[in-house]
GUVO-25771 format. One record per atom (N, C-alpha, C, O): x, y, z. Coordinates in pm, whole numbers, padded with zeros to 5 digits, always signed. Layout:
XYZ;...
***
This chain:
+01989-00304+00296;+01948-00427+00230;+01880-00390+00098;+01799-00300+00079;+01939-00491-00003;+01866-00462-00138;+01715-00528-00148;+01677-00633-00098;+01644-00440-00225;+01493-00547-00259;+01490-00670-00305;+01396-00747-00282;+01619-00708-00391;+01619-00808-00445;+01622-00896-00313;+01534-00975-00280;+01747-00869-00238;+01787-00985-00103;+01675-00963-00048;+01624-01065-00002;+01610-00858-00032;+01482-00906+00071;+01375-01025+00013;+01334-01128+00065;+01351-00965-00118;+01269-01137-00176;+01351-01266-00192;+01291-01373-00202;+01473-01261-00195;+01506-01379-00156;+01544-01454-00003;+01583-01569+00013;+01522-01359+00091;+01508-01396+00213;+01375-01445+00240;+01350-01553+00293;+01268-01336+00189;+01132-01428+00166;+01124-01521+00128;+01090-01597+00218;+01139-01585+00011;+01168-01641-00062;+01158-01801-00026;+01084-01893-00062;+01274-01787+00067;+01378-01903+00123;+01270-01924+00248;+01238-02040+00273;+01217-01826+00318;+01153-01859+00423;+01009-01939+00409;+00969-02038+00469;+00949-01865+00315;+00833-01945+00239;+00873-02091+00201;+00781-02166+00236;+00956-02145+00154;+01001-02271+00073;+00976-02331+00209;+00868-02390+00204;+01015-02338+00293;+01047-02387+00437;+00910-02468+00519;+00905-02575+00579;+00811-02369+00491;+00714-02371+00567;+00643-02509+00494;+00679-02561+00388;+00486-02568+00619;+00459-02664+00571;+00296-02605+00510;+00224-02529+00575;+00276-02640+00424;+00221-02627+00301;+00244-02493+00188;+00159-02435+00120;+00392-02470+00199;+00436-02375+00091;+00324-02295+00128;+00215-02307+00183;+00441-02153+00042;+00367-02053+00035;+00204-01991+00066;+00181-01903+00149;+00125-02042+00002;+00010-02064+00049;-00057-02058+00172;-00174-02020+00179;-00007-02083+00244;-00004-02125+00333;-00036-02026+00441;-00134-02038+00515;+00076-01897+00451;+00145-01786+00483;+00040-01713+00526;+00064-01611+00589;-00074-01746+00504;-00187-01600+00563;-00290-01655+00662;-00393-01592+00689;-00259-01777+00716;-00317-01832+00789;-00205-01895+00923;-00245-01926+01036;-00097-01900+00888;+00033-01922+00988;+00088-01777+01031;+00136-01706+00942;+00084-01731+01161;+00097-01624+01279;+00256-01578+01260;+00300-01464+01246;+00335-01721+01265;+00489-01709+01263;+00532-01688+01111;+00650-01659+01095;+00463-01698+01014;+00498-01681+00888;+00474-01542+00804;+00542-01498+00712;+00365-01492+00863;+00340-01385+00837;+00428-01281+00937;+00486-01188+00880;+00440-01291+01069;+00532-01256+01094;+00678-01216+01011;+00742-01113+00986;+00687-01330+00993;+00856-01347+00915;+00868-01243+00845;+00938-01143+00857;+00788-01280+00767;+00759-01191+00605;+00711-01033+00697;+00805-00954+00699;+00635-01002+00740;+00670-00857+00764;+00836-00824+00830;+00896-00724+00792;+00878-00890+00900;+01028-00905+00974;+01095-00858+00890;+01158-00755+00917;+01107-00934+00716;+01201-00916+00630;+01185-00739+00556;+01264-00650+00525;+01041-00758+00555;+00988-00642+00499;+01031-00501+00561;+01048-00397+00498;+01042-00514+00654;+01069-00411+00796;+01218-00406+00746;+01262-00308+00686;+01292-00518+00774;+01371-00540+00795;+01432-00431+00619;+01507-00336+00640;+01413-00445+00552;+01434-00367+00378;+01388-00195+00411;+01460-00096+00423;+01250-00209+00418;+01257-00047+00446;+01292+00012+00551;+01279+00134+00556;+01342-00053+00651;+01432+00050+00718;+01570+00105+00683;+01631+00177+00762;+01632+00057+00524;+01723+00089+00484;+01684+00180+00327;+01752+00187+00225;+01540+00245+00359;+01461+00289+00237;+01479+00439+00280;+01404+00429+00377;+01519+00569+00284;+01492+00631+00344;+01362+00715+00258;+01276+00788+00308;+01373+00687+00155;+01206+00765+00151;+01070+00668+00147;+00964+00677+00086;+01122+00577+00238;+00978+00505+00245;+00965+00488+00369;+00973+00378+00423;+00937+00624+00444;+00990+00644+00638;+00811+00578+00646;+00793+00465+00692;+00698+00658+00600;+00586+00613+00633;+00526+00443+00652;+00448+00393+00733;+00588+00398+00558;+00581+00265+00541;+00656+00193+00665;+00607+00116+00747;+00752+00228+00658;+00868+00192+00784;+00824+00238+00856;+00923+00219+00926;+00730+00312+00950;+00647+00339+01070;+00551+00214+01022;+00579+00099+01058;+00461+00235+00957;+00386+00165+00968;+00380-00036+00989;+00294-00112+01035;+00479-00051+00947;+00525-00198+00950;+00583-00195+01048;+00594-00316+01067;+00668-00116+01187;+00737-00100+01306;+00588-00164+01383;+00577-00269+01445;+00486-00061+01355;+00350-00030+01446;+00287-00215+01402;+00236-00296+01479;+00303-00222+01323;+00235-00345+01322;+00349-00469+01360;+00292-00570+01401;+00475-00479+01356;+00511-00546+01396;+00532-00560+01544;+00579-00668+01579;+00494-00426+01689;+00492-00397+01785;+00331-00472+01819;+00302-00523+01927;+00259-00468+01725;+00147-00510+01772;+00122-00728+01721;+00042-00812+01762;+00225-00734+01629;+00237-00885+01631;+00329-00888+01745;+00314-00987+01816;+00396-00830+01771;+00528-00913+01918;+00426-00917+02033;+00440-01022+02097;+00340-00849+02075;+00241-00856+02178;+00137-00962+02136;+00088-01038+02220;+00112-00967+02038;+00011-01047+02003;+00008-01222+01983;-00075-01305+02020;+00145-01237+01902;+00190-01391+01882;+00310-01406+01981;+00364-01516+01989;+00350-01315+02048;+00476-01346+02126;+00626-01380+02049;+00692-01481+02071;+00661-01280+01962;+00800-01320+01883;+00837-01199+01880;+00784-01098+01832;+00983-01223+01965;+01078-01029+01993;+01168-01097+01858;+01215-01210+01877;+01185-01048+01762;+01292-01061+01644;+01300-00912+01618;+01192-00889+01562;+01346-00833+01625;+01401-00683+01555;+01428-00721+01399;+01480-00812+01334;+01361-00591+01376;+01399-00602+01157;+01576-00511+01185;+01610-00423+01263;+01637-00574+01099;+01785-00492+01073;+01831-00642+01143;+01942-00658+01093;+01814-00721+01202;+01866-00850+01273;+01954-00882+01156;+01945-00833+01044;+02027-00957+01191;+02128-01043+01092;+02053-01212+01094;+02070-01286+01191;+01995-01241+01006;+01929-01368+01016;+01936-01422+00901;+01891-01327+00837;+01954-01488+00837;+01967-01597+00695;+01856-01629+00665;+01766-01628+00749;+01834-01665+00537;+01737-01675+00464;+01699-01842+00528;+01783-01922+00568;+01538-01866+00522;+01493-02033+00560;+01463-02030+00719;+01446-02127+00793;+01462-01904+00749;+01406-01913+00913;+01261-02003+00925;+01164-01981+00853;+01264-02065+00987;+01177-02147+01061;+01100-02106+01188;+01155-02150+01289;+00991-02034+01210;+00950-02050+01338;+00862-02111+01415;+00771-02079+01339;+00805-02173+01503;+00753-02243+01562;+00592-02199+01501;+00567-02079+01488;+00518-02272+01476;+00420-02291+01438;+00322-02234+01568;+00226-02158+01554;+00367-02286+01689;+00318-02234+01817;+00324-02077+01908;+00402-02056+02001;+00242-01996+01863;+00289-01861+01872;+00299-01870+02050;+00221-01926+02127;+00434-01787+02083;+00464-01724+02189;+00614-01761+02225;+00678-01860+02191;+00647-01664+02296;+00790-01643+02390;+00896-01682+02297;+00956-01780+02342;+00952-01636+02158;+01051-01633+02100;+01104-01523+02114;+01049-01420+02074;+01229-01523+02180;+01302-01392+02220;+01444-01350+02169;+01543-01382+02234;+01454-01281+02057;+01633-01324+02024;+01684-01162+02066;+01604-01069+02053;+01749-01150+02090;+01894-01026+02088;+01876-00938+01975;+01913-01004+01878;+01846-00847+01944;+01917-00761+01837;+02028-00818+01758;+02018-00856+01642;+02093-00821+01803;+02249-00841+01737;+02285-00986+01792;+02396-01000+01841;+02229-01055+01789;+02226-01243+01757;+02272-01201+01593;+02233-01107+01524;+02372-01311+01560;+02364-01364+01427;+02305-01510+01391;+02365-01608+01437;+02211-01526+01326;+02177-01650+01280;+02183-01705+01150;+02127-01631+01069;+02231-01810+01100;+02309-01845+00984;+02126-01914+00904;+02013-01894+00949;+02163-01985+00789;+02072-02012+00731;+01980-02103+00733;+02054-02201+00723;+01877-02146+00739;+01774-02280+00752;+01785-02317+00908;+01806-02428+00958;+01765-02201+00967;+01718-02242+01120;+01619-02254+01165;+01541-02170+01118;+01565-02331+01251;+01435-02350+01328;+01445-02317+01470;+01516-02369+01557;+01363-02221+01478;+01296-02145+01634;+01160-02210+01699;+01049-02220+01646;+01198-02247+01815;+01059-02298+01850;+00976-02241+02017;+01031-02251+02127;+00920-02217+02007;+00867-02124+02117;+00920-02152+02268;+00973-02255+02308;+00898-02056+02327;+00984-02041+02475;+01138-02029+02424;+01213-01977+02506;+01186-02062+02324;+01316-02012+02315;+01391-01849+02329;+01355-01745+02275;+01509-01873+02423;+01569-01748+02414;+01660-01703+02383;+01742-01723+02473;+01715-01634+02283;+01871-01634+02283;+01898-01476+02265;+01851-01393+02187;+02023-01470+02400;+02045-01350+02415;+02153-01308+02502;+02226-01396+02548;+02172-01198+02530;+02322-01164+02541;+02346-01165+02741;+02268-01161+02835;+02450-01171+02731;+02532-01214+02884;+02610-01071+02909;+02674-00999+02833;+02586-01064+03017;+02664-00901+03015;+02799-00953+03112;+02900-00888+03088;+02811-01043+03199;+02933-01087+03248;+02940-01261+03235;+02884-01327+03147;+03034-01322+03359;+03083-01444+03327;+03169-01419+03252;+03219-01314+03213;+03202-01620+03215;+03313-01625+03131;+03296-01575+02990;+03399-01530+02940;+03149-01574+02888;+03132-01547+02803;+03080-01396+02741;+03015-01396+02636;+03102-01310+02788;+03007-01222+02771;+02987-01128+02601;+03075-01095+02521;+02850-01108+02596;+02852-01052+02433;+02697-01147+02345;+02614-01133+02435;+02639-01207+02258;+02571-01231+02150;+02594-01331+02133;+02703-01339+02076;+02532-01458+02157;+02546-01601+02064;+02595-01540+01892;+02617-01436+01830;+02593-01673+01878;+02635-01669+01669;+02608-01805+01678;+02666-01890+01745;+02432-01825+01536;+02437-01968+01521;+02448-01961+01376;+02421-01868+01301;+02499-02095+01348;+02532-02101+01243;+02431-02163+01147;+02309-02152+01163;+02494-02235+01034;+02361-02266+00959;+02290-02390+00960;+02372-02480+00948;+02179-02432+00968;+02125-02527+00983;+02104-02564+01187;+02168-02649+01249;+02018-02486+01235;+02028-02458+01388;+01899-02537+01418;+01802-02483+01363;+01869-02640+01482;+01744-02667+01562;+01787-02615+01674;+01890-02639+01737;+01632-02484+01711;+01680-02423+01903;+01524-02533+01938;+01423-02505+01873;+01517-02633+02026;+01449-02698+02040;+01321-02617+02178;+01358-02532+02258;+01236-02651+02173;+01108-02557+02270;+01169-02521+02400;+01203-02607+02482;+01182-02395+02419;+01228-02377+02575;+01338-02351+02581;+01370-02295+02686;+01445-02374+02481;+01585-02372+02484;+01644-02232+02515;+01592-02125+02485;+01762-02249+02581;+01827-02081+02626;+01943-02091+02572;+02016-02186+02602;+01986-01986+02472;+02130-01955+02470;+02206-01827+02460;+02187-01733+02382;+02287-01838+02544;+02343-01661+02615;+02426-01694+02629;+02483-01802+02643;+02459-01542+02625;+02641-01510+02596;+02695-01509+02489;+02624-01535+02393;+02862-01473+02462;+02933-01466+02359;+02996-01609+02302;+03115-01634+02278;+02879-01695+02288;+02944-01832+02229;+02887-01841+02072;+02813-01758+02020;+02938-01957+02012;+02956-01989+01879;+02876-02124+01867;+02925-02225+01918;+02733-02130+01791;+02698-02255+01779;+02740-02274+01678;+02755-02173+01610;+02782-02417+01613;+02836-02425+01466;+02714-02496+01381;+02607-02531+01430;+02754-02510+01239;+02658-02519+01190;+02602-02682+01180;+02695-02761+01164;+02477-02739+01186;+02411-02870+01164;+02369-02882+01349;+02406-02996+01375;+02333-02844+01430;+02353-02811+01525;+02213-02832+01575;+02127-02751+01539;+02167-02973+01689;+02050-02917+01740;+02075-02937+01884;+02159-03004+01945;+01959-02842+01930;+01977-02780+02084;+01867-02825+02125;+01758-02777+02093;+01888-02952+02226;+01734-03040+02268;+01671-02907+02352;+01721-02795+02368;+01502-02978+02413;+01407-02874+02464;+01458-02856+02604;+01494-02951+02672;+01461-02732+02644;+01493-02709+02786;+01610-02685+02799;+01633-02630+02907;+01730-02707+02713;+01843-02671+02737;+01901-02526+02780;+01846-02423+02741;+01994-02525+02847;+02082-02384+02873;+02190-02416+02831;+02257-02500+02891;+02241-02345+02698;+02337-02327+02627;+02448-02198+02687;+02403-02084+02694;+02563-02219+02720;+02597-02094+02761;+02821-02106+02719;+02923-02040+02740;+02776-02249+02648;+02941-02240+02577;+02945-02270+02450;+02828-02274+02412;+03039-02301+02335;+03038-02297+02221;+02988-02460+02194;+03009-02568+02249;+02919-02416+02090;+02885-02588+02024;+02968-02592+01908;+02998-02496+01837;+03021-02771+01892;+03078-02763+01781;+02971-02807+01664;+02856-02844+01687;+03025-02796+01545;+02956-02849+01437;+02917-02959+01482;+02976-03031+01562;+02796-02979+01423;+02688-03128+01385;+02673-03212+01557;+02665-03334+01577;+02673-03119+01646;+02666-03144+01817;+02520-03189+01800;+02453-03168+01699;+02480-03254+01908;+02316-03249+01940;+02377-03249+02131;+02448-03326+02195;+02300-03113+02169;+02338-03083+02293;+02187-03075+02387;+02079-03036+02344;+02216-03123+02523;+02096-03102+02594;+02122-03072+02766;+02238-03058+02803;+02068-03068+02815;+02048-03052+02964;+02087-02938+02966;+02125-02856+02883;+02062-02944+03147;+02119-02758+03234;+02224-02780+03292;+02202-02825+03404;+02355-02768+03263;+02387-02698+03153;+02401-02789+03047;+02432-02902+03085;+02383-02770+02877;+02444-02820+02758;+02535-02861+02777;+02644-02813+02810;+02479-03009+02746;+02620-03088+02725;+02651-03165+02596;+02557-03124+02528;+02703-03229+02535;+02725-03295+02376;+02638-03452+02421;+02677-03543+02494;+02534-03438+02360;+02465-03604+02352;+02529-03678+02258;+02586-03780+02297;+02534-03643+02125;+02572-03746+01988;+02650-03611+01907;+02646-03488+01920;+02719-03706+01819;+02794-03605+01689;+02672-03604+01537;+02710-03599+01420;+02531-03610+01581;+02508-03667+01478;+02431-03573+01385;+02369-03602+01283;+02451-03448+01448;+02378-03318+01393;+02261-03322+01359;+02187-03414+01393;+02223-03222+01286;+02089-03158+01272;+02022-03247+01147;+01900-03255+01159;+02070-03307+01046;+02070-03343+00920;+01902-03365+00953;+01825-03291+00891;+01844-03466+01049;+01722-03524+01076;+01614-03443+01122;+01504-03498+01131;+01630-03257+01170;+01560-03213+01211;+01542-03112+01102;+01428-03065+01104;+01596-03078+01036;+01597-02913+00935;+01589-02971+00781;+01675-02989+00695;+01465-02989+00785;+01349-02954+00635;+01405-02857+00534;+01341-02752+00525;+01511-02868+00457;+01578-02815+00360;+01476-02800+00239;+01429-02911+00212;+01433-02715+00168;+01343-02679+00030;+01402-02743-00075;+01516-02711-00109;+01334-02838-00136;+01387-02882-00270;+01453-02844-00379;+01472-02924-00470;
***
């Protein structure tokens, strides 16, 4: 990852949040982020190994602390959203998540080793995962996409779905448009 894309992954994630930037040193999940991205850059630094320990060590000590498993090197889009409510955000390594998504605590998304689906969700852009929500396995959420609270997601969503219950099922076609706070 280039420095440049890493400040604009910052960037995008800051715009997002509620009271801008500013904001960022008093919000758990935001500061988070921003080391995430940070991590996420020098681990493709190789002479900045010290630094890259040191942001590992502190991000081992925010995942215990606020409760958010996100790995730096993740594939995640710029405008991540995370729950304001620190604890139990759990994603996969190798989850792909598309751009201007919102994570909200107790959510899990992560991989299925058998069944019909097996392998890494892929959400796309513009994702509400609503509080509590599960999604596993090798399915495809599409993009505008929200996933009510409590749901178990475990097949493909189509674009602009609003899905809920155990198991996910399609409530409305009426997508995400009403939940995902786009930056001016």
């Amino acid at each position: 990852m280039r420095l440049q894309t890493a400040k604009q992954l910052i960037a995008a994630d800051l715009a997002r949040r509620d009271g801008g930037p500013g904001n960022a040193l008093l919000d758990p999940a935001t500061r988070f982020t921003v080391a995430l991205r940070v991590a996420s850059w020098t681990r493709t630094q190789p002479l900045l190994g010290p630094l890259d320990l040191l942001l590992r060590l502190w991000l081992l000590r925010a995942r215990h602390r606020f409760g958010f498993e996100l790995a730096p090197g993740s594939e995640i889009g710029g405008g991540l959203l995370l729950s304001a409510h620190p604890g139990g955000i759990t994603v996969n390594p190798e989850v792909r998540i598309g751009r201007n998504c919102n994570l909200f605590h107790g959510v899990t998304i992560g991989r299925a080793y058998g069944g019909s689906a097996p392998g890494v969700p892929v959400l796309g852009d513009r994702v509400w995962v609503g509080p509590g929500a599960k999604v596993v396995g090798g399915i495809e959420i599409g993009d505008d996409v929200v996933i009510g609270p409590n749901s178990v997601v475990t097949k493909d969503v189509a674009p602009s779905s609003v899905v809920g219950g155990v198991p996910a099922r399609v409530l409305s076609t009426s997508g995400s448009g009403d939940y995902i706070r786009s930056p001016a």
